[in-house]
Structures are given as C-alpha cells and as structure tokens.
N, CA, C, O and CB atoms as a CASP TS submission, in Angstrom:
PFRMAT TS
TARGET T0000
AUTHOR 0000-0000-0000
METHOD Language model
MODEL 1
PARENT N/A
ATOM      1  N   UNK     1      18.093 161.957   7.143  1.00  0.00           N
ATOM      2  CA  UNK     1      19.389 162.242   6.564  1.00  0.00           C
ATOM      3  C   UNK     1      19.872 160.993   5.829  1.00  0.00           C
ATOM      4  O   UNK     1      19.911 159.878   6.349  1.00  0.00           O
ATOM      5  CB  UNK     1      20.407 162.687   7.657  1.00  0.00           C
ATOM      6  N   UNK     2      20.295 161.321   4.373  1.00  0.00           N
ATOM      7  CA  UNK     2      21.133 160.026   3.900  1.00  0.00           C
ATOM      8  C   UNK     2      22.668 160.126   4.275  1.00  0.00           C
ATOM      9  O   UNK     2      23.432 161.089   4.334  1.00  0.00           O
ATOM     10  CB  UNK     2      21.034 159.842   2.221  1.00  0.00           C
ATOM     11  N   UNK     3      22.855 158.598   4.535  1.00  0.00           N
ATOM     12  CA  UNK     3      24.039 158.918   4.213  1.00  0.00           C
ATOM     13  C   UNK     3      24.931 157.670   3.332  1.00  0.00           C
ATOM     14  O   UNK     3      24.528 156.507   3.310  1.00  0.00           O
ATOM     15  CB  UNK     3      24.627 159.335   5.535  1.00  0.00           C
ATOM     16  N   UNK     4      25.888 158.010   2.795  1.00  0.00           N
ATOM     17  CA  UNK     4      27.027 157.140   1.699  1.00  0.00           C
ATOM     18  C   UNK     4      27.833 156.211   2.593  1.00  0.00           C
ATOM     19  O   UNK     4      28.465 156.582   3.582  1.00  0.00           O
ATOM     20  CB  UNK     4      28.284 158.255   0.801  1.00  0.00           C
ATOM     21  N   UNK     5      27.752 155.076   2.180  1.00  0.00           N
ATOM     22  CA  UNK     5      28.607 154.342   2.998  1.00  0.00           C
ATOM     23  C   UNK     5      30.069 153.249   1.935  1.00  0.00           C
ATOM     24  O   UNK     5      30.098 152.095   1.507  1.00  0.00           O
ATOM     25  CB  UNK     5      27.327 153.290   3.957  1.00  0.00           C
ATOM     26  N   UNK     6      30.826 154.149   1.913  1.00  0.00           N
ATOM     27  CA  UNK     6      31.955 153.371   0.970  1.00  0.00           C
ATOM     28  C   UNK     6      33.102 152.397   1.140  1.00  0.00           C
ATOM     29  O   UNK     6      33.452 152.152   2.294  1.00  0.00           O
ATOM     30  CB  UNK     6      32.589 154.197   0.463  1.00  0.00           C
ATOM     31  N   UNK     7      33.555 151.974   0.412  1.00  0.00           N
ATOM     32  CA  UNK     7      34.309 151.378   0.540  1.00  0.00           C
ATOM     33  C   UNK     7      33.960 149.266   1.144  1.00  0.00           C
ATOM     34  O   UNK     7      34.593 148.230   1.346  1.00  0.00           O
ATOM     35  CB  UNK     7      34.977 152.472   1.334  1.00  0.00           C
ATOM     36  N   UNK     8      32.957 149.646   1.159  1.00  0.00           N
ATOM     37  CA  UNK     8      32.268 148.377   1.401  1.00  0.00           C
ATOM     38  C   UNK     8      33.102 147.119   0.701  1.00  0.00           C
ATOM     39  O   UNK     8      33.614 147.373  -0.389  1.00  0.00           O
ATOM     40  CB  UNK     8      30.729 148.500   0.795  1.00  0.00           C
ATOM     41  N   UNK     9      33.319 145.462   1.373  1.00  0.00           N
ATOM     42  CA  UNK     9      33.530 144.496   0.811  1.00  0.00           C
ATOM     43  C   UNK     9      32.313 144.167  -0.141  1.00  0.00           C
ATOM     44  O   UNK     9      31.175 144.610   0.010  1.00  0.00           O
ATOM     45  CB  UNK     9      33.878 143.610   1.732  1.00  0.00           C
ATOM     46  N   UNK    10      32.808 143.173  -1.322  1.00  0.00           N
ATOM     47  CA  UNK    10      31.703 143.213  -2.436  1.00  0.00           C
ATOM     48  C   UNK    10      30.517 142.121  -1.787  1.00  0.00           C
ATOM     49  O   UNK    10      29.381 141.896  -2.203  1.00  0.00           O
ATOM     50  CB  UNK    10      32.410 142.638  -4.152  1.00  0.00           C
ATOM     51  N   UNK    11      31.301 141.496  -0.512  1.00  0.00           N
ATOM     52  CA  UNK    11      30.460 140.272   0.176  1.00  0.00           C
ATOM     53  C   UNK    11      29.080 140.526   1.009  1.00  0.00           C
ATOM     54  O   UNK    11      28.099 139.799   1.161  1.00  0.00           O
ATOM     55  CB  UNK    11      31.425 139.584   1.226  1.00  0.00           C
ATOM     56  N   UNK    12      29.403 141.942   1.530  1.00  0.00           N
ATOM     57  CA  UNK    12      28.313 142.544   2.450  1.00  0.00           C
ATOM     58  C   UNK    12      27.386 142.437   2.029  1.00  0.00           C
ATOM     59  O   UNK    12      27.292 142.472   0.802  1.00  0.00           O
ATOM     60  CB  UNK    12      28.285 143.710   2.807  1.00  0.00           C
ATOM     61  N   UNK    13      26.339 142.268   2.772  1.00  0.00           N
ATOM     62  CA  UNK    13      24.427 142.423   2.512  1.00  0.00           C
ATOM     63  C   UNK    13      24.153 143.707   3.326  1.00  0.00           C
ATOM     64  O   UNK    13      24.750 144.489   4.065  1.00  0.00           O
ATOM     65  CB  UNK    13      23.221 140.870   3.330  1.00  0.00           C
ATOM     66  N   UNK    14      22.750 143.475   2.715  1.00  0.00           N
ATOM     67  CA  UNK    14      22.155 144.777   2.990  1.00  0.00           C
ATOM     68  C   UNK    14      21.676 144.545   4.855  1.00  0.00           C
ATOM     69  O   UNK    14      21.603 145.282   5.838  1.00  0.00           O
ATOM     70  CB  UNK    14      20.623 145.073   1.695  1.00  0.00           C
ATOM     71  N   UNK    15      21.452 143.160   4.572  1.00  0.00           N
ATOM     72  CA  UNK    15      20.945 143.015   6.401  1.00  0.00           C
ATOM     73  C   UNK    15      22.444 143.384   7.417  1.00  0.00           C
ATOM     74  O   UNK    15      22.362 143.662   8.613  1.00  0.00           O
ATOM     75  CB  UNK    15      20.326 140.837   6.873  1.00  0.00           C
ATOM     76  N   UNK    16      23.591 143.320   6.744  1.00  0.00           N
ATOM     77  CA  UNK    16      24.341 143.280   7.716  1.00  0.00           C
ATOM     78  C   UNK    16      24.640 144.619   7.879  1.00  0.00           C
ATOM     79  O   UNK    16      24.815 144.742   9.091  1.00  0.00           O
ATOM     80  CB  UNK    16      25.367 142.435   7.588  1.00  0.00           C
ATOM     81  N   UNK    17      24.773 145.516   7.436  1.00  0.00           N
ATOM     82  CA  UNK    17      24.363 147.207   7.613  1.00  0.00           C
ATOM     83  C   UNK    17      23.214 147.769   7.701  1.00  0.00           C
ATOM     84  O   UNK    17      23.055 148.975   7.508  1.00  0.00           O
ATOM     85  CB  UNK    17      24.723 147.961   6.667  1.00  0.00           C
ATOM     86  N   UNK    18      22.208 146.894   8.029  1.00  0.00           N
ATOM     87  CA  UNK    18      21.225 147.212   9.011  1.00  0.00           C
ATOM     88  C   UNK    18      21.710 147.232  10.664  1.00  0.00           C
ATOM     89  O   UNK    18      21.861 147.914  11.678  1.00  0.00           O
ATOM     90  CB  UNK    18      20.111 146.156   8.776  1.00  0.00           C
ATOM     91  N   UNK    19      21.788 146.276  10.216  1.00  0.00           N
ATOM     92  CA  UNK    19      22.418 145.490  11.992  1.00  0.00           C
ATOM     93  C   UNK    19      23.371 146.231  12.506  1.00  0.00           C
ATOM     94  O   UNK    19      23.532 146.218  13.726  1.00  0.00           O
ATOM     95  CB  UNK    19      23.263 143.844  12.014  1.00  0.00           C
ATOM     96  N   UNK    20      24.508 147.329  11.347  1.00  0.00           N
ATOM     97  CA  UNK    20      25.188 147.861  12.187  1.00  0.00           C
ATOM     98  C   UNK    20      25.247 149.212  12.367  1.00  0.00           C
ATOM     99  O   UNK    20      25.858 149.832  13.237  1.00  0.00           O
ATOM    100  CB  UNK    20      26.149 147.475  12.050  1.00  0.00           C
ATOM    101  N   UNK    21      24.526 149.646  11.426  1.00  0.00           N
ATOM    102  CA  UNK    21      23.390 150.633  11.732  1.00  0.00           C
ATOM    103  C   UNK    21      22.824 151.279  12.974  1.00  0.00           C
ATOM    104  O   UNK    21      22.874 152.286  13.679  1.00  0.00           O
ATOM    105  CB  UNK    21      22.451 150.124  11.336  1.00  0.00           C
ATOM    106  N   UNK    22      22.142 149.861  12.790  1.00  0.00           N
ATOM    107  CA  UNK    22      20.999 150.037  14.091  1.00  0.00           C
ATOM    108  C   UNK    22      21.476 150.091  15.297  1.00  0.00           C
ATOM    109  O   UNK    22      20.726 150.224  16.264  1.00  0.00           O
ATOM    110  CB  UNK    22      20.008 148.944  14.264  1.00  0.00           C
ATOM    111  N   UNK    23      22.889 149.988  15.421  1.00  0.00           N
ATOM    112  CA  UNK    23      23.677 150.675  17.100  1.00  0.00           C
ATOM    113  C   UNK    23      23.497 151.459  17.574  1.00  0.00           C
ATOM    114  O   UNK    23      23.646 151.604  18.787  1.00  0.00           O
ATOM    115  CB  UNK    23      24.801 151.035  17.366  1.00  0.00           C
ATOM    116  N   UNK    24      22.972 152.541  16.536  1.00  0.00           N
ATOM    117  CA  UNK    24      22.831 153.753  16.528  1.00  0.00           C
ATOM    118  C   UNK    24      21.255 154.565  16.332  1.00  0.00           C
ATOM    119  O   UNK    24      21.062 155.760  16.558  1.00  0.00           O
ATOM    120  CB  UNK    24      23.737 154.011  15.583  1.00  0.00           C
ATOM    121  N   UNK    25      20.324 153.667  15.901  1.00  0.00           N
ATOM    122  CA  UNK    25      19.169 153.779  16.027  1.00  0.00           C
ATOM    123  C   UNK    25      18.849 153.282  14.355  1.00  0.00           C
ATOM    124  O   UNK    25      19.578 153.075  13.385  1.00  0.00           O
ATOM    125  CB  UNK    25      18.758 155.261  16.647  1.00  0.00           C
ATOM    126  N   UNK    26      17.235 153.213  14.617  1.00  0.00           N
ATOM    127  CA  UNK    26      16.770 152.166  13.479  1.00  0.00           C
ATOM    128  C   UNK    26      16.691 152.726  12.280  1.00  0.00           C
ATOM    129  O   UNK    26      15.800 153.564  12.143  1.00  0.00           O
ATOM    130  CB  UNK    26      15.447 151.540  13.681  1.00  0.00           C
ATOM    131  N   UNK    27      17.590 152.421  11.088  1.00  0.00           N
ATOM    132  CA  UNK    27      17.565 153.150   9.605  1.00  0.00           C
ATOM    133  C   UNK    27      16.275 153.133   8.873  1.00  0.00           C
ATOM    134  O   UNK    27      15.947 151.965   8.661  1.00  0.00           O
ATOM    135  CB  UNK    27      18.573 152.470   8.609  1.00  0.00           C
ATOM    136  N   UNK    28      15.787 153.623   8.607  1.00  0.00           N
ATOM    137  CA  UNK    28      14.378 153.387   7.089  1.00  0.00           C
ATOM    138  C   UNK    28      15.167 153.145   6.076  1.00  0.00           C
ATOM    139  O   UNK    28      14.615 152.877   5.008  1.00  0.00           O
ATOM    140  CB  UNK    28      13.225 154.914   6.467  1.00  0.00           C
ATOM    141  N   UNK    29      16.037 153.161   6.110  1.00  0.00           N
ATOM    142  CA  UNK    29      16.298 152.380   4.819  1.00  0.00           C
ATOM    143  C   UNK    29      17.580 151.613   4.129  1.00  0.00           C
ATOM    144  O   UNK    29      18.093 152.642   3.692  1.00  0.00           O
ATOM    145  CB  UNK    29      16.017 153.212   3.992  1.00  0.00           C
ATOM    146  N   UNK    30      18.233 150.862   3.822  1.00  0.00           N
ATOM    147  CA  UNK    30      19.537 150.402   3.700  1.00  0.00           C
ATOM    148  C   UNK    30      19.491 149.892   2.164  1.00  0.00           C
ATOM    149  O   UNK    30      18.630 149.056   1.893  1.00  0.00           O
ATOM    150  CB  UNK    30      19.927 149.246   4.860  1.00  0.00           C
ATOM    151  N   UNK    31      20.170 150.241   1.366  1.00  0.00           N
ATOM    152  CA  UNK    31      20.701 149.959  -0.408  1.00  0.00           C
ATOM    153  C   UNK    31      22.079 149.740  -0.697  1.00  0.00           C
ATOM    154  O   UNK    31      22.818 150.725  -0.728  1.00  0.00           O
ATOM    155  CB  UNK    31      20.437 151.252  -1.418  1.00  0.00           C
ATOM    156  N   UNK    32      22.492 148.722  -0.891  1.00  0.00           N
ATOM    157  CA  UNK    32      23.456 148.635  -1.591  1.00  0.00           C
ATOM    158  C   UNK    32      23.602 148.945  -2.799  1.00  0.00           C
ATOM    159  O   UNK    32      22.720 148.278  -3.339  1.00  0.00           O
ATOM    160  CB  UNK    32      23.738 147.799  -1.517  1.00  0.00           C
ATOM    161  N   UNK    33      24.143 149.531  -3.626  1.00  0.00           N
ATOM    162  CA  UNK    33      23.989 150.106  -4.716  1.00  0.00           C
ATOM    163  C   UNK    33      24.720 148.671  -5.731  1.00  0.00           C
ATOM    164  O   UNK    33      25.774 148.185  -5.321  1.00  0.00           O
ATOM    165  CB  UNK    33      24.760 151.764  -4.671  1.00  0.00           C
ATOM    166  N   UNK    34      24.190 148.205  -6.777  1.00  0.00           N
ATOM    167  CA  UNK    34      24.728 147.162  -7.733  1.00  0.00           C
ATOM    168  C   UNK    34      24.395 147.568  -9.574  1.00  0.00           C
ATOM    169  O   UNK    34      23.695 148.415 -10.128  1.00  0.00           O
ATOM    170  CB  UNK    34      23.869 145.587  -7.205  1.00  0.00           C
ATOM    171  N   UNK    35      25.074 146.749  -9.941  1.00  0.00           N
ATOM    172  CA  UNK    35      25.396 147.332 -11.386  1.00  0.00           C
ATOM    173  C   UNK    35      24.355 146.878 -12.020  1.00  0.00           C
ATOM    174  O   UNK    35      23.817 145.796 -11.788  1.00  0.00           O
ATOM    175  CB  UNK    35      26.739 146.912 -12.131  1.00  0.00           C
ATOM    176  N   UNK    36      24.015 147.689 -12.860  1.00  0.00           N
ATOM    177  CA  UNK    36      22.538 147.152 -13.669  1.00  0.00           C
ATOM    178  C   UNK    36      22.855 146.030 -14.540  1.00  0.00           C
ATOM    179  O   UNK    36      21.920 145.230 -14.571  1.00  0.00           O
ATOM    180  CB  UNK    36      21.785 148.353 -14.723  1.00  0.00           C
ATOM    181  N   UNK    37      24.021 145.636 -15.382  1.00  0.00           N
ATOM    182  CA  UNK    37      24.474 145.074 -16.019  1.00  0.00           C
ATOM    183  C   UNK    37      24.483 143.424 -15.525  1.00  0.00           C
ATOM    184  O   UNK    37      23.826 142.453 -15.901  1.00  0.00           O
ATOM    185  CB  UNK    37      25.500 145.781 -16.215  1.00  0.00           C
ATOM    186  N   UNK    38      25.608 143.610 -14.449  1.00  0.00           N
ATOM    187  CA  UNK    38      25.706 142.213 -14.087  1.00  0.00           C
ATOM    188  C   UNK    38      24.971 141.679 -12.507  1.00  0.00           C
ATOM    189  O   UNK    38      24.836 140.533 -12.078  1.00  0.00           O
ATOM    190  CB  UNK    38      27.331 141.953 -14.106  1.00  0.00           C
ATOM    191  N   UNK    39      24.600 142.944 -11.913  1.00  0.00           N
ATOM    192  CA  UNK    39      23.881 142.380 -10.846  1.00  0.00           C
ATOM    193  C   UNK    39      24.698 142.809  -9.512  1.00  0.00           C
ATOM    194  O   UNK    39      24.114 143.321  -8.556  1.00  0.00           O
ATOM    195  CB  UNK    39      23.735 140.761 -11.051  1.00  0.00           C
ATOM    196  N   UNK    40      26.419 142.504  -9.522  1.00  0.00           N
ATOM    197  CA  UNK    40      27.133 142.595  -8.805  1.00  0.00           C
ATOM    198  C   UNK    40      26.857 143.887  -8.144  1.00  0.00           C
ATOM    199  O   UNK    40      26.272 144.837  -8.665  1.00  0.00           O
ATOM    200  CB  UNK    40      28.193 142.338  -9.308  1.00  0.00           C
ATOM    201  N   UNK    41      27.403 143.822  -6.772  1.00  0.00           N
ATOM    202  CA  UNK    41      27.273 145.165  -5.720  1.00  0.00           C
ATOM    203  C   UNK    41      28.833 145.826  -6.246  1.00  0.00           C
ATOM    204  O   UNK    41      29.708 145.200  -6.845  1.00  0.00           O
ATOM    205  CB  UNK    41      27.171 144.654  -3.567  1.00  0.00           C
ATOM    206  N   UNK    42      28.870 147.309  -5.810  1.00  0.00           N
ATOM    207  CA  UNK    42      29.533 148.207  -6.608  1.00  0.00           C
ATOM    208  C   UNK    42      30.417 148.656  -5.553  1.00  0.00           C
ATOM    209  O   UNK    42      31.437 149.329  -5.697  1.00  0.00           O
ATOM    210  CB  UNK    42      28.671 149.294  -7.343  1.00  0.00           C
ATOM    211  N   UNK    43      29.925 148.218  -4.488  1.00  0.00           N
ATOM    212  CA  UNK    43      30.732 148.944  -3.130  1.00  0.00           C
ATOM    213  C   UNK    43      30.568 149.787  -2.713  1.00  0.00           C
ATOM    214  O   UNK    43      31.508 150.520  -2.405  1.00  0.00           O
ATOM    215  CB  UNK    43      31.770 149.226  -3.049  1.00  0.00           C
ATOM    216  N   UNK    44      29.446 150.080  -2.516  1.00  0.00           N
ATOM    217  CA  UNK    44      28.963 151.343  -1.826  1.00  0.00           C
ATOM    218  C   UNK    44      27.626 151.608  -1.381  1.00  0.00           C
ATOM    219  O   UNK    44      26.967 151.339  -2.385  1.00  0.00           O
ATOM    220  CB  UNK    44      29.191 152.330  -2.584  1.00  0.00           C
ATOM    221  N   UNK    45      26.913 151.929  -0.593  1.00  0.00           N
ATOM    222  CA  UNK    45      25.614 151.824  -0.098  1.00  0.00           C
ATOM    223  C   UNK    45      24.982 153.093   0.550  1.00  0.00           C
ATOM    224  O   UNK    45      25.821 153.888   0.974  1.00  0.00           O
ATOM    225  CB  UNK    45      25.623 150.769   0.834  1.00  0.00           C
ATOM    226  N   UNK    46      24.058 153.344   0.666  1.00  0.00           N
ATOM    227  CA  UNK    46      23.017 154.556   1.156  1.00  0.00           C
ATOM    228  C   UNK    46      22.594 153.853   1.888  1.00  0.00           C
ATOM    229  O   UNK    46      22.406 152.647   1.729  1.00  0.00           O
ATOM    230  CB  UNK    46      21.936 155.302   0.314  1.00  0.00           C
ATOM    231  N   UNK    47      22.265 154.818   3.271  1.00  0.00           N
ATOM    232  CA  UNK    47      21.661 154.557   4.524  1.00  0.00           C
ATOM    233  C   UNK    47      20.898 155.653   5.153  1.00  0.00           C
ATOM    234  O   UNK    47      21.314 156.746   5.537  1.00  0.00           O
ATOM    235  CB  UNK    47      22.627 154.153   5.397  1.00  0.00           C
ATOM    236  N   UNK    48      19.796 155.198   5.187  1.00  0.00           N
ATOM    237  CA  UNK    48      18.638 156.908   5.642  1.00  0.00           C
ATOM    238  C   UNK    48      18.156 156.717   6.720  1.00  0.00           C
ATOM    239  O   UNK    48      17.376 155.788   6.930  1.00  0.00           O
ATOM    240  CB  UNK    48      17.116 157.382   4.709  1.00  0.00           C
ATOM    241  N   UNK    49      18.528 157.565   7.617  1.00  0.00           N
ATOM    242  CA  UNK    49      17.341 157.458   8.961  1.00  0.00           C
ATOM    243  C   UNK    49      16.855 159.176   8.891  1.00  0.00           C
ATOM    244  O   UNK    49      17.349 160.177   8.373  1.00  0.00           O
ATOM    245  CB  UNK    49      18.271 156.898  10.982  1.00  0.00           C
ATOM    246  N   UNK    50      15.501 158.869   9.787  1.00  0.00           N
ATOM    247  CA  UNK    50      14.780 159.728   9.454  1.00  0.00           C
ATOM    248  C   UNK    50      15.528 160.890  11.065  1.00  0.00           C
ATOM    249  O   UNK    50      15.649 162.115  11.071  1.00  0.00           O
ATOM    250  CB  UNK    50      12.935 159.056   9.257  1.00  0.00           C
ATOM    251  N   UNK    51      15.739 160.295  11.746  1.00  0.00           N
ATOM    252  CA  UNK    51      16.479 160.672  12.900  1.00  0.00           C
ATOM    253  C   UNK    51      17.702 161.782  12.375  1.00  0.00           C
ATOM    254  O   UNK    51      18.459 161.062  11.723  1.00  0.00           O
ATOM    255  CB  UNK    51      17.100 159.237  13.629  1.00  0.00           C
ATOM    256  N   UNK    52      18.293 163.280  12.345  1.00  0.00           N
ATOM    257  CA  UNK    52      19.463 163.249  12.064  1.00  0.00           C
ATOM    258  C   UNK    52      20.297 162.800  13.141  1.00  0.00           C
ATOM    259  O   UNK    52      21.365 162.310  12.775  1.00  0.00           O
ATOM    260  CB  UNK    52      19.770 164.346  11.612  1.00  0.00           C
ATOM    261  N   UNK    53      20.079 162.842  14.398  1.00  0.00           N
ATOM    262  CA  UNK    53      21.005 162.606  15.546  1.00  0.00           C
ATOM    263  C   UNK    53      21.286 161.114  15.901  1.00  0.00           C
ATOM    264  O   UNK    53      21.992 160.691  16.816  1.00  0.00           O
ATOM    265  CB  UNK    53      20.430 163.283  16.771  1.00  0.00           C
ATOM    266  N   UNK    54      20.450 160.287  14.809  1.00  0.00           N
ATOM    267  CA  UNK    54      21.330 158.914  14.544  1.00  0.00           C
ATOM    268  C   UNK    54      22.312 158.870  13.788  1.00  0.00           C
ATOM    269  O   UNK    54      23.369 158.260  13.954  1.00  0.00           O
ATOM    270  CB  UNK    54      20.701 157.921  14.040  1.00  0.00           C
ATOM    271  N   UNK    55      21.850 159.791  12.577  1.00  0.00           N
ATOM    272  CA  UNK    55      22.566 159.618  11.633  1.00  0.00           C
ATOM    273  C   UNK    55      23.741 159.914  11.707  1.00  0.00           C
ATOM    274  O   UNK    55      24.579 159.148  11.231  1.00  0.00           O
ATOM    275  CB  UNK    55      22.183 160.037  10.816  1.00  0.00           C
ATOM    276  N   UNK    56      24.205 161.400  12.476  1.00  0.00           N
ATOM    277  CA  UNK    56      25.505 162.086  12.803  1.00  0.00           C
ATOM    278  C   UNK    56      25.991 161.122  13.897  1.00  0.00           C
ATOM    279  O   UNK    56      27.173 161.420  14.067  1.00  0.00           O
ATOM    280  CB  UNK    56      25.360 163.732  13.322  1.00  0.00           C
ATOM    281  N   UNK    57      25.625 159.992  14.821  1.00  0.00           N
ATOM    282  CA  UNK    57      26.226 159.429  15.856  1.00  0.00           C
ATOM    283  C   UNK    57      26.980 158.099  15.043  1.00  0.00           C
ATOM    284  O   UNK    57      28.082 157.579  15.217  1.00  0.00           O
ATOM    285  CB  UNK    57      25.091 159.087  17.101  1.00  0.00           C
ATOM    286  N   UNK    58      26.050 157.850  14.234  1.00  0.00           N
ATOM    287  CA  UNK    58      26.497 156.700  12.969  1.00  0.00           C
ATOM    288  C   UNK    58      27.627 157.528  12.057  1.00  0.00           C
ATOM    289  O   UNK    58      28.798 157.156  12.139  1.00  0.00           O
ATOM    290  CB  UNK    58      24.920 156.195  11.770  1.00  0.00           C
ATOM    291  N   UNK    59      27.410 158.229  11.514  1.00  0.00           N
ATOM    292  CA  UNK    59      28.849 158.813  10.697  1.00  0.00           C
ATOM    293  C   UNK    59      30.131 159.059  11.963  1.00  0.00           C
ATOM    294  O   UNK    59      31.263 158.709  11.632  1.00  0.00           O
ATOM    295  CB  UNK    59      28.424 160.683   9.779  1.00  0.00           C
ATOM    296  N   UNK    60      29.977 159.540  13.114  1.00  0.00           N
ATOM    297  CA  UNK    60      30.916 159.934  14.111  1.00  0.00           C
ATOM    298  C   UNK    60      31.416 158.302  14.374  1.00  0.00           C
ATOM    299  O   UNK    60      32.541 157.986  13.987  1.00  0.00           O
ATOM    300  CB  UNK    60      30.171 160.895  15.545  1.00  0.00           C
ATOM    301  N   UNK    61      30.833 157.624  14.819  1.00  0.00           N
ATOM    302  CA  UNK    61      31.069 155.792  15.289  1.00  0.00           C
ATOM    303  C   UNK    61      31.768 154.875  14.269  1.00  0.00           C
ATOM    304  O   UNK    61      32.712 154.085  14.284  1.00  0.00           O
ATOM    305  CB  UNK    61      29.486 154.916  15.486  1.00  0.00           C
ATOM    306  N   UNK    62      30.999 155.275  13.503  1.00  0.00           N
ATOM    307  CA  UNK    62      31.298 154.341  12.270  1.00  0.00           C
ATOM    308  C   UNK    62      32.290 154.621  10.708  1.00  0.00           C
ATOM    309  O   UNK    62      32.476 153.775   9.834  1.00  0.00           O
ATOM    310  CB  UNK    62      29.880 154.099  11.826  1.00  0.00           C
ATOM    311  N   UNK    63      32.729 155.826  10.715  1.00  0.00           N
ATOM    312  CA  UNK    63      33.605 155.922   9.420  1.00  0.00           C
ATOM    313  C   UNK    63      34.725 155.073   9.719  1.00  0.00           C
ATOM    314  O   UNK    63      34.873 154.628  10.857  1.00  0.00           O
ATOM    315  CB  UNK    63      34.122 157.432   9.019  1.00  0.00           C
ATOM    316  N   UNK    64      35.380 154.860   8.956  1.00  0.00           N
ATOM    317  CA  UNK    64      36.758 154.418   9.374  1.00  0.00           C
ATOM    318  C   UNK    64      36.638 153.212   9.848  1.00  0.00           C
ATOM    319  O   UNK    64      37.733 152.667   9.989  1.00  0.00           O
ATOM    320  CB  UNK    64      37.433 155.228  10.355  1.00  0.00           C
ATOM    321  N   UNK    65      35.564 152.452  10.210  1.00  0.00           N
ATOM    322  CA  UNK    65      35.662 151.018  11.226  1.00  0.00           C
ATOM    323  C   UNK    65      35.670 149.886  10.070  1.00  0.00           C
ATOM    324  O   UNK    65      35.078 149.882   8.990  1.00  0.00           O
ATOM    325  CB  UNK    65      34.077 150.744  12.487  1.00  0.00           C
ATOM    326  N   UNK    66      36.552 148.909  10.661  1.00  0.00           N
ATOM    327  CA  UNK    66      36.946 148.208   9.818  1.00  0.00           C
ATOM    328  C   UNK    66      35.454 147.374  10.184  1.00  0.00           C
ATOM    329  O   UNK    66      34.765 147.513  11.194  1.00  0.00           O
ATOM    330  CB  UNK    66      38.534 147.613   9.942  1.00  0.00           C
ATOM    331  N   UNK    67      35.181 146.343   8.843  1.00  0.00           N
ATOM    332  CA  UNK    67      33.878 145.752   7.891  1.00  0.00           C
ATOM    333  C   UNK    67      34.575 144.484   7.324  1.00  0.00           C
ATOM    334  O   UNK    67      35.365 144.902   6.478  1.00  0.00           O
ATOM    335  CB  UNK    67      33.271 146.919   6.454  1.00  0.00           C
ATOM    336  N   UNK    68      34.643 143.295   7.385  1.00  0.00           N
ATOM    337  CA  UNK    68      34.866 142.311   6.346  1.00  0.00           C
ATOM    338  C   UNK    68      36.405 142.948   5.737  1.00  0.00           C
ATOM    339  O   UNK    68      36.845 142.979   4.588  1.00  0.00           O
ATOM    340  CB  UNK    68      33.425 142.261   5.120  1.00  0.00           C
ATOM    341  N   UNK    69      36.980 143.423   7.030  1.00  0.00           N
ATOM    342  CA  UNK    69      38.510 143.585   6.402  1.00  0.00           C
ATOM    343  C   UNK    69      38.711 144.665   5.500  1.00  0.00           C
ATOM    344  O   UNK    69      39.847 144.720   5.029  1.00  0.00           O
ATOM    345  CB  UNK    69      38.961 142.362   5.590  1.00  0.00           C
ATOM    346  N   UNK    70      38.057 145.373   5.204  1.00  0.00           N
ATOM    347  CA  UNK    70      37.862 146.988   4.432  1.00  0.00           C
ATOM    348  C   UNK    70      37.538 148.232   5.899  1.00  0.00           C
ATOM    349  O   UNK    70      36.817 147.733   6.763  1.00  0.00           O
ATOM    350  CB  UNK    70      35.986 146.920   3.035  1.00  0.00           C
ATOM    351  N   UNK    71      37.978 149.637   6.179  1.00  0.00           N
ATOM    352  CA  UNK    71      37.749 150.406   6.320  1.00  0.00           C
ATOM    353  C   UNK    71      36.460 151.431   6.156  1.00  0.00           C
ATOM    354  O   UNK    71      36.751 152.621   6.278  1.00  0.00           O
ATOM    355  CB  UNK    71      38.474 150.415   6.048  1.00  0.00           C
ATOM    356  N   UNK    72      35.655 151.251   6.004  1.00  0.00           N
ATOM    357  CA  UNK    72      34.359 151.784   5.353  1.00  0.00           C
ATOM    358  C   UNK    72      34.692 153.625   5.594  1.00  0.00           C
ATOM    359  O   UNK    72      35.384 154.423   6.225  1.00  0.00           O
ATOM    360  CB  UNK    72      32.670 151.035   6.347  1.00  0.00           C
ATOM    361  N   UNK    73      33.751 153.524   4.696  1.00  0.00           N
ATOM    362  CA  UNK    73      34.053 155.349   5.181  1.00  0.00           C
ATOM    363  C   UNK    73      32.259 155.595   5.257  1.00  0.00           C
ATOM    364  O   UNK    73      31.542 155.015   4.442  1.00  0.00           O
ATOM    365  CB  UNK    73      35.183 156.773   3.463  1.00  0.00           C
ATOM    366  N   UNK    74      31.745 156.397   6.192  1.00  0.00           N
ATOM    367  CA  UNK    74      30.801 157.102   5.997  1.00  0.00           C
ATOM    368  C   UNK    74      30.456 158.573   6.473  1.00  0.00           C
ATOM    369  O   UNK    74      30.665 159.317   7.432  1.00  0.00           O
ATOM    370  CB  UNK    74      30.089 156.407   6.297  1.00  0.00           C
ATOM    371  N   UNK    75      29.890 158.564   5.405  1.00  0.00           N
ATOM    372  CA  UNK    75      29.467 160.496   5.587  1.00  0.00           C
ATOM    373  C   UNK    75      28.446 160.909   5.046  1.00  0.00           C
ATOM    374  O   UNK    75      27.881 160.069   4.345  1.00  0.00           O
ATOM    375  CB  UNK    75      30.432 161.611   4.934  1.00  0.00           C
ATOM    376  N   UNK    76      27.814 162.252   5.120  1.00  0.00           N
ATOM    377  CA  UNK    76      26.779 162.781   4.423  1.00  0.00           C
ATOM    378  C   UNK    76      26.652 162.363   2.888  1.00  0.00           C
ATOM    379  O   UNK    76      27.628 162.245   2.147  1.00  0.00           O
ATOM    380  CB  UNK    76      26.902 164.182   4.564  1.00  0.00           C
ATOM    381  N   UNK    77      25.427 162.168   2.533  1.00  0.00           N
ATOM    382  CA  UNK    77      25.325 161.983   0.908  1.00  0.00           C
ATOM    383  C   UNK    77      24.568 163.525   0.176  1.00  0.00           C
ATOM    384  O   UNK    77      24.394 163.609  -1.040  1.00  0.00           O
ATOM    385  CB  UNK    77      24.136 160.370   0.554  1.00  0.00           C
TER
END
C-alpha cells in the first residue's frame, strides 16, 4: 500500500520517515518528492509497505502527529 505523507517540514529527510515509519513495521520504500527545477523538497512524501496492516496502523498512529513543528497528515495515495 502507498501512502501520501503531507504537510512535511522542508528540513525532513528521507531517513527520518523511515525511522518513523518503521514503528509500525519496515517500509520498502520512502520518497520525498522535490522539484525538478531547483532540487528543493516540495513537502510531501510517499511511503510503501508491502504489509497493508502496517500501512493502515501507520496512517491510524501517525496522521495528525506533530514532525519538526508541522502536523503531517497521512493517508492512502
């Protein structure tokens, strides 16, 4: 299952939404999404585990939790 993870600070890495992720079991995959132009991250990221019953324990845990002082939101993509 993918899922969208928004609202992200522009500071976040990709390792650190691994890490918080992985509370919930181990993602295959973590992207921050960035602008082709200048490089910069866009605020927003995809997160896939192959698991759905990580994935739904990670959207249930984790929307709404505050991140580097932002709210994140996550949900189905």
């Amino acid at each position: 299952m993918k899922l969208f993870v928004g609202n992200l600070d522009y500071s976040v890495q990709e390792a650190e939404l691994c890490e918080l992720f992985s509370l919930h079991g181990a993602p295959d995959s973590v992207k921050i999404v960035v602008d082709r132009k200048t490089g910069k991250p866009k605020g927003f990221a995809f997160v896939e585990f192959e698991n759905d019953v990580h994935a739904v324990k990670s959207i249930q845990d984790l929307n709404g939790r505050e991140l580097c002082g932002r709210n994140i939101t996550v949900k189905e993509a």
